[in-house]
PLY file of the C-alpha trace (Angstrom):
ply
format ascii 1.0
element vertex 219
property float x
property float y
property float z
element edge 218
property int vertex1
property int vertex2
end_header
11.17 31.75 4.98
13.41 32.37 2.14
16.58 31.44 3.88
14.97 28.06 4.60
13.62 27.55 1.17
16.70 28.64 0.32
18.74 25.64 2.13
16.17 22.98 1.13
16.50 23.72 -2.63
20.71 24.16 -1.90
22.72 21.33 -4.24
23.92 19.92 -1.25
20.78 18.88 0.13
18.72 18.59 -2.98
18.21 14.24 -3.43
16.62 14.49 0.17
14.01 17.83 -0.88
13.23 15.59 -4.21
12.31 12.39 -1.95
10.64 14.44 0.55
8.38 15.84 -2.61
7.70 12.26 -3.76
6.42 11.49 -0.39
3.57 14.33 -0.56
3.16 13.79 -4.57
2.45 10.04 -4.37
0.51 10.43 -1.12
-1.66 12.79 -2.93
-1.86 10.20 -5.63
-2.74 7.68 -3.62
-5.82 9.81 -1.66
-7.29 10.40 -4.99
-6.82 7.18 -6.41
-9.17 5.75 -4.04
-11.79 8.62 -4.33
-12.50 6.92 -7.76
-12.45 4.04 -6.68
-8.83 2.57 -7.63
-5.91 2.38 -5.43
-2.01 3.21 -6.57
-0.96 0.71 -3.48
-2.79 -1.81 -5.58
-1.39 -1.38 -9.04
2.19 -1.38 -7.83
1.34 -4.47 -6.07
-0.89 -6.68 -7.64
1.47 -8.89 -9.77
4.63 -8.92 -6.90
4.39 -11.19 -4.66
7.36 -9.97 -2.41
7.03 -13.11 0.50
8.25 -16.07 -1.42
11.95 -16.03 -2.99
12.42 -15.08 -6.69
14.70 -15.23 -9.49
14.95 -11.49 -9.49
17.48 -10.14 -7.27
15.99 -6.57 -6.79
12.66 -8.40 -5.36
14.51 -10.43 -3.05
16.55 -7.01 -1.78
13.15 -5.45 -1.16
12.19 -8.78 0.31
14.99 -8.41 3.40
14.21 -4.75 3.96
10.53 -5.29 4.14
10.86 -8.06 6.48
7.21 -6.86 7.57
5.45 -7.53 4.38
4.09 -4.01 4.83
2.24 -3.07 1.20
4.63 -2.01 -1.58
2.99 1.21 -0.97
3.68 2.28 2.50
7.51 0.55 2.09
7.85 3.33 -0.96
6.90 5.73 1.47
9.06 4.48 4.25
11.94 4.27 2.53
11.64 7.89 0.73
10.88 9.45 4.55
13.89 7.27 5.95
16.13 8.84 3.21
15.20 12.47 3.14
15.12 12.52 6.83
18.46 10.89 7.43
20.12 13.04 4.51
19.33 16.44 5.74
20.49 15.36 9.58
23.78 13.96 7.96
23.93 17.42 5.80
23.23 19.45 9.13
25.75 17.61 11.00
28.67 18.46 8.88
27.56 21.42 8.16
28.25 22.22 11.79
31.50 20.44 11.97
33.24 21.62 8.51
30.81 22.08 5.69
27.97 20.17 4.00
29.06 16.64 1.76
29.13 16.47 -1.91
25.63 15.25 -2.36
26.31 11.94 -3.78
28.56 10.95 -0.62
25.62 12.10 1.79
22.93 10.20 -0.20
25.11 6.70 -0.12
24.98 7.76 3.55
21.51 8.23 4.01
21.09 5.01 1.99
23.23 2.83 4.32
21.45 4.05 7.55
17.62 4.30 5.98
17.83 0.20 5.16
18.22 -0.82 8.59
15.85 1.62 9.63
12.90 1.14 7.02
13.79 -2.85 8.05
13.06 -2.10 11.38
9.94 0.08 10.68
8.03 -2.25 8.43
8.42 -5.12 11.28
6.39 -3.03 13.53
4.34 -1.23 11.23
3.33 -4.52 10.10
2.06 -5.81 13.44
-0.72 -3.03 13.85
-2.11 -2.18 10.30
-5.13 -4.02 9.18
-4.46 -5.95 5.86
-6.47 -6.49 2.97
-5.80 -10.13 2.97
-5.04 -12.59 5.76
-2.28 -15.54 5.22
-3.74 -17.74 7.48
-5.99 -18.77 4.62
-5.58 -18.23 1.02
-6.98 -15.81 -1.37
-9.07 -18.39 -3.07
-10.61 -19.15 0.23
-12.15 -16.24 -0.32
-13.96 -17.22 -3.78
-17.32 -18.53 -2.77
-17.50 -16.16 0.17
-20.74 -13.37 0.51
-19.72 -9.92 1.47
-21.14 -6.72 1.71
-19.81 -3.74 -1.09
-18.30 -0.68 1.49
-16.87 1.45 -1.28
-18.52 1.07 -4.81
-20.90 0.88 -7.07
-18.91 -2.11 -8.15
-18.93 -2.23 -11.71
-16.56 -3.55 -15.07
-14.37 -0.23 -14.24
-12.13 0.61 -11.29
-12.55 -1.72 -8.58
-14.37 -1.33 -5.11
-14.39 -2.40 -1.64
-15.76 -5.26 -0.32
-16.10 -6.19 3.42
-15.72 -10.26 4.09
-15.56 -12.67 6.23
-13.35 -15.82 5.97
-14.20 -19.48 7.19
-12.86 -18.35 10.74
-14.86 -14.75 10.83
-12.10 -12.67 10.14
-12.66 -9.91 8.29
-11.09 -8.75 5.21
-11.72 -5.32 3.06
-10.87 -6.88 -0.71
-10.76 -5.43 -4.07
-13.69 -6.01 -6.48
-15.14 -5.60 -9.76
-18.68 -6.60 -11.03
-19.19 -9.50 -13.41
-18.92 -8.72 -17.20
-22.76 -10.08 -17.16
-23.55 -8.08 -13.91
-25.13 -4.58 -13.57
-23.74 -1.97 -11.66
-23.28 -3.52 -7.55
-24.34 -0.29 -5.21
-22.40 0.42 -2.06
-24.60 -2.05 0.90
-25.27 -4.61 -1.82
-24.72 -8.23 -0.67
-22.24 -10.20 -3.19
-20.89 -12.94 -3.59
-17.28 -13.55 -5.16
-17.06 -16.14 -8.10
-13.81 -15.88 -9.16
-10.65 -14.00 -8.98
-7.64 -12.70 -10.93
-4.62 -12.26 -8.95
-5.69 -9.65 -5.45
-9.27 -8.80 -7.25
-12.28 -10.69 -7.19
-15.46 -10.55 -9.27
-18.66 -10.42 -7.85
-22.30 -10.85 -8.34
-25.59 -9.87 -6.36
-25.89 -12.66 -3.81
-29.53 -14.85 -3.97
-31.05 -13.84 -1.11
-30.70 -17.62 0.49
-26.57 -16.93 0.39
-27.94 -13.64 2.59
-26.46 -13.46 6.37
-29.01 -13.24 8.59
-27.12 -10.43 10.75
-27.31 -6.75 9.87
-24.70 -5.69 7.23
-21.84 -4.11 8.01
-23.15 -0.97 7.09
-25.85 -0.63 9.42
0 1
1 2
2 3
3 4
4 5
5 6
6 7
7 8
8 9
9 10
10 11
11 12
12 13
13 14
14 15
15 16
16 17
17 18
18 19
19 20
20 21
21 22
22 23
23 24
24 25
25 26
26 27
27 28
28 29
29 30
30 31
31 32
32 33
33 34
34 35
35 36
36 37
37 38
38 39
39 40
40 41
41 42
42 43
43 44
44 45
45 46
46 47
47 48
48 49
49 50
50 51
51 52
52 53
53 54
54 55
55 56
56 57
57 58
58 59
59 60
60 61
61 62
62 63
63 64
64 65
65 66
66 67
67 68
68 69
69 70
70 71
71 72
72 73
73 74
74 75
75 76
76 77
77 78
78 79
79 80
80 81
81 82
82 83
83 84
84 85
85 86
86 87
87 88
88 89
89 90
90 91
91 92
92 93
93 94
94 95
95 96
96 97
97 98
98 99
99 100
100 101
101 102
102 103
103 104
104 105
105 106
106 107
107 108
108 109
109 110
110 111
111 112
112 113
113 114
114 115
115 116
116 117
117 118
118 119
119 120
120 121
121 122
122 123
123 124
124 125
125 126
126 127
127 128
128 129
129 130
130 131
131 132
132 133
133 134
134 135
135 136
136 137
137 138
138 139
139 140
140 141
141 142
142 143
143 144
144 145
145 146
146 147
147 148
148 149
149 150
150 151
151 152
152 153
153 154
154 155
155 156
156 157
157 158
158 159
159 160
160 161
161 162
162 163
163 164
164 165
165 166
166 167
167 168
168 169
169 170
170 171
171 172
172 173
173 174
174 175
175 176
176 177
177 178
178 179
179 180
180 181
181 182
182 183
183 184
184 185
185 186
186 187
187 188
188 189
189 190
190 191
191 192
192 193
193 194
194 195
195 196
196 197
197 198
198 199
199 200
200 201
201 202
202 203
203 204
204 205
205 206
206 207
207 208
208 209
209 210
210 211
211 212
212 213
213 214
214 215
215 216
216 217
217 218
């Protein structure tokens, strides 16, 4: 146990220990983030919109890699994996051949191969996780829409959950906060969204007329 701490905390290999910590720190982060109700994947994300081109070049870079449109989030975490993983195999490798790399020449290394990889990885990543938002219609498609609150109370604090359906009946799980005038929204309460600001919406209790007549999604 001590001989393998012992090589993971080694200068050599030492970037690729640090981004394998990150990983586990900002996962952790993330887990209970969204116990209270917030969500580090949406803070880092809210005000990037990283599928249309920009005047910033390191947007656009992160753009080409994350050809998927994978959340900011989960590309983070991709890339950190693709880079610790990929440093300690290069490390390994010449460590059996001659000796272990200065560690700057094995991270620009790991960097070169983790691009093409964490390209790959979002493209198919992005074909099987749900998203909080579809592109076939637009977020403000979405204003005007009733939906059911999964993970609240929604309130004027940290956002919640809210579970609903677009003009075509797919679903969508968005981020919500009550109205300034509204009193706390319990988890199972029917809403409806009256406005938005940027990937959150504000909601009210819906009149019971605006009420589907199908069980919530709760039940």
């Amino acid at each position: 146990m001590s001989a393998l701490l012992e090589h993971v905390m080694s200068p050599a290999v030492r970037p690729f220990a640090i981004a394998a910590a990150m990983i586990l720190i900002v996962g952790s982060i993330e887990v209970v983030s969204m116990l209270v109700g917030a969500s580090l994947s949406e803070m880092l994300g809210t005000n990037i919109d990283f599928g249309h081109p920009s005047d910033n070049g390191v947007i656009n870079a992160i753009s080409w890699i994350n050809v998927g449109g994978v959340p900011l989030l989960i590309f983070l975490l991709l890339l950190l994996g693709a880079f610790s993983i990929t440093g300690f195999l290069i490390q390994d490798i010449a460590r059996m051949v001659a000796g272990p790399l200065p560690a700057t020449l094995a991270s620009v290394g790991a960097v070169a191969v983790s691009i093409p990889l964490v390209r790959a990885a979002s493209r198919g990543i992005a074909r099987v996780i749900p998203k909080d938002e579809s592109y076939a219609v637009g977020l403000g498609d979405l204003v005007g829409r009733v939906g059911e609150v999964v993970i609240g109370p929604l309130d004027q604090g940290p956002p919640g959950r809210v579970s609903v359906a677009d003009i075509h009946g797919n679903r969508h799980f968005v981020w919500a906060v009550a109205a300034p005038s509204s009193s706390p929204l319990p988890q199972g309460t029917m809403v409806l969204l009256v406005d938005r600001a940027g990937t959150r919406f504000v909601a009210v209790k819906a009149d019971d007329e605006l009420k589907p007549s199908k069980p919530p999604l709760s039940s």
